[in-house]
Phi, psi and omega in degrees: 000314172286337159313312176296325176284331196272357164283349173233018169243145188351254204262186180286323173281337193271319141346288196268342144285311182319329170280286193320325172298306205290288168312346170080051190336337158326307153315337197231355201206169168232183182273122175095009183276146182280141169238130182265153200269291209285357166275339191288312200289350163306299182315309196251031164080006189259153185266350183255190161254126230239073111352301211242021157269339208245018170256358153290327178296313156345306209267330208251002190070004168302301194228161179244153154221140159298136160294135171063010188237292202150194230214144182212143171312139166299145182240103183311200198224179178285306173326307191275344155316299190283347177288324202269270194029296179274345183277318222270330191297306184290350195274324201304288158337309176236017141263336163283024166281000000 
């Protein structure tokens, strides 16, 4: 599904948080790894530095980004581990149905 919105939606960066979004940065990253703008925009084929891909994953608590410095996977907190936890417990089941 996120592929498909990021092929029909606007611009390159916005593409490409929606696929970041779709992937799950996790997946590409561990918690607290620096996300380079100019490896992200290779991976997704953009010819620029992808500014306006990271403040949506920001927003979603996905990435942290710094002024003047870059952009980093969110490293959860414990609080929010134990917050998510019981949910991802009850969720589980019935996605294997």
């Amino acid at each position: 599904m996120a592929a498909t919105l990021a092929r029909t939606h606007g611009t390159t960066g916005v593409r490409i948080a929606i696929t970041l979004r779709g992937l799950n940065l996790a997946d590409i990253y561990s918690p607290g790894d620096r996300i380079r703008q100019d490896e992200l925009a290779e991976r997704h084929g953009a010819s620029r530095p992808m500014r306006e891909a990271l403040p949506m994953p920001e927003a979603e608590g996905l990435a942290r980004l710094v002024a003047n410095t870059g952009a980093w996977v969110s490293t959860p907190s414990m609080g929010e581990c134990q917050e998510l936890y019981p949910i991802c417990e009850r969720l589980e089941p019935i996605c294997s149905e």
